[in-house]
N, C-alpha and C positions, 0 to 999 in steps of 0.2 A: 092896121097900125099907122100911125102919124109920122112924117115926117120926123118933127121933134123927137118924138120917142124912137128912132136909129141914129138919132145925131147923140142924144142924151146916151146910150148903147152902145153908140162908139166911143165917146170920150169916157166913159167909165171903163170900158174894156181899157183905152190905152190906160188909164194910171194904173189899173190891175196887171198892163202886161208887163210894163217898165220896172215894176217892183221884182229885185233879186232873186231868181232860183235856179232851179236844174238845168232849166232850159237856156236860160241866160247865159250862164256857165259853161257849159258845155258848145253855145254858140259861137262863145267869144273863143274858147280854147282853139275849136275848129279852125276860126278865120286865122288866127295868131300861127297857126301851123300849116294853112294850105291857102291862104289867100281868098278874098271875099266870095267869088264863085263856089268853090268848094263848098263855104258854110251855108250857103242857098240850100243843098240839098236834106242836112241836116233840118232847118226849119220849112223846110217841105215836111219834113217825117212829124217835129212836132206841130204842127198846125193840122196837120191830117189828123193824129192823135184825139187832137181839140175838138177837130169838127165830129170825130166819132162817136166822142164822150157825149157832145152837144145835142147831136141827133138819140142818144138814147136818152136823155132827158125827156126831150120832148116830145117824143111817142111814148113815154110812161115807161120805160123799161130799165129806169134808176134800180127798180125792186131786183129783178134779173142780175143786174148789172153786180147789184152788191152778194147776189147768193154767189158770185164767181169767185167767191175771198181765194180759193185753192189756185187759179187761175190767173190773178193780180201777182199773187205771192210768185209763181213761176215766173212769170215775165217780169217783174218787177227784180227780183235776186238775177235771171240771165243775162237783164238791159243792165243791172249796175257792172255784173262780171265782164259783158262786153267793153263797158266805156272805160274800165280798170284797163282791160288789154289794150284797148287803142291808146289809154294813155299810155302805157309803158311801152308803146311803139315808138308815140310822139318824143319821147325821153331819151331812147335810144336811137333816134333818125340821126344820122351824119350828117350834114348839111352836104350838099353840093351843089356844083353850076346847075346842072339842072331842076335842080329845087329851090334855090335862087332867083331865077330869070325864068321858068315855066311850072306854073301851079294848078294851072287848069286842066289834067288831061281827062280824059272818060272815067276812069275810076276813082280819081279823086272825088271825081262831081258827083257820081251815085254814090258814093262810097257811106255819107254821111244821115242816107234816109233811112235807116235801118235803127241805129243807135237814137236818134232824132223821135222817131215813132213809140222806139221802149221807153224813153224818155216818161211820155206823155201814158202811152199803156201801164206802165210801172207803177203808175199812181193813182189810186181809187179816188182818193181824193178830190184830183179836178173833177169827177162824176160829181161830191158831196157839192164842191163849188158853184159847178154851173145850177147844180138843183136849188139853192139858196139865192145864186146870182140873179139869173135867168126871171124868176118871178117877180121879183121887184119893179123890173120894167117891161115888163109882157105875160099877159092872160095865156097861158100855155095851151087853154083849153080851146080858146078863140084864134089860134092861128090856122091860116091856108096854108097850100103847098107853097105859094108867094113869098109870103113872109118866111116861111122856116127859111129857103132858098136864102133868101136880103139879111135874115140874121146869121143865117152860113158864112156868107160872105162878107158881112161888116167885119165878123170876130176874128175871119182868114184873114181878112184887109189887114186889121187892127194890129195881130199879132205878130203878123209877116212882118209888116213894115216895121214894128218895133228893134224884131230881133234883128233883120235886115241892116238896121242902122247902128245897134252894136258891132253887128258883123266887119261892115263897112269901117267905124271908125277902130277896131281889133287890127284889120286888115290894112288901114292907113300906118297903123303902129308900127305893125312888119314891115312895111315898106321901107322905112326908117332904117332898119336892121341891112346892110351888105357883105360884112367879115362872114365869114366860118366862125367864128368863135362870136359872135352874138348871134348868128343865128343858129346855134346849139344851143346857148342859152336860154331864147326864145321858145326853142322848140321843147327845153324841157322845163320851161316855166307853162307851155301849152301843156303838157304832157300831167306834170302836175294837177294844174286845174282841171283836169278830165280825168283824173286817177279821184281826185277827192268831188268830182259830181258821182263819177260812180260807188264808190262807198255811201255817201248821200242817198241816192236811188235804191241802193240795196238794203240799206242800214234802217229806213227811216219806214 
């Protein structure tokens, strides 16, 4: 593969990442409730998601993939039930000093690769994607362990950094926020938008 064809790979990945959905959503909700660190670990889960979906592509295991409908369908109804309950945590958080002034502790930060990862499992669909995506700009048949490797990690690059920067400017928003009573608000406006990705996730 050419140069040009991972630069052309990556910039069509980013206009595909930037476009609204689950993942987005549910990024932004994160960072709006625990601060931008936090929402890292959540688009660890979806970007692992991505790269999994990716790699069964491109070992031909789309067919596999899609005989799993029973399999999709569980994890796809648990991930939405789960982001349902972290949102009506986020809705019911109290604000305090210490939620306030410290957002980063150890389990905030794993807290978010779990939900992040159903995310992306939940949904057959990016399988159908990448199978449609992927060929337009790569011979699937003519790739090395190289190249799968360099498209692994354009699309980790591409989509990290995307949601990263929602995350980031989510998390500039909160900052903004110092009373108890906007950051309850906050928290159940985060709360919200992770109650209604999980209905999304499950529903759809």
């Amino acid at each position: 593969m050419s140069l040009e064809t991972y630069i052309a790979l990556a910039v069509a990945m980013f206009v595909l990442a930037i476009t609204p959905g689950p993942g987005m959503f549910a990024t932004i909700a994160r960072a709006l409730h625990g601060g931008f660190r936090p929402a890292l670990s959540m688009i660890a889960g979806i970007v692992t998601g991505d790269v999994l979906f990716l790699l069964l592509v491109v070992f031909g295991l789309a067919v596999v993939a899609e005989t799993l409908g029973d399999f999709f369908l569980i994890v796809k109804v648990t991930g939405g039930l789960y982001l349902i309950w972290l949102g009506w945590k986020m809705w019911k958080t109290e604000p305090s000093a210490v939620e306030i002034d410290k957002t980063d502790d150890n389990r905030r930060l794993a807290g978010g690769f779990v939900p992040g990862l159903t995310i992306t499992l939940g949904n057959p669909k990016v399988i159908i994607f990448y199978v449609a995506f992927l060929p337009t700009f790569i011979d699937l048949a003519q790739l090395t362990v190289l190249n799968i490797a360099v498209v692994a990690t354009v699309v980790s690059i591409v989509l990290a950094t995307v949601l990263a920067g929602y995350a980031y400017l989510a998390a500039r928003t909160r900052a903004i926020f110092k009373s108890r009573r906007a950051m309850r608000g906050l928290n159940r406006s985060a709360g919200t938008v992770m109650i209604g990705t999980g209905l999304v996730v499950a529903a759809r």
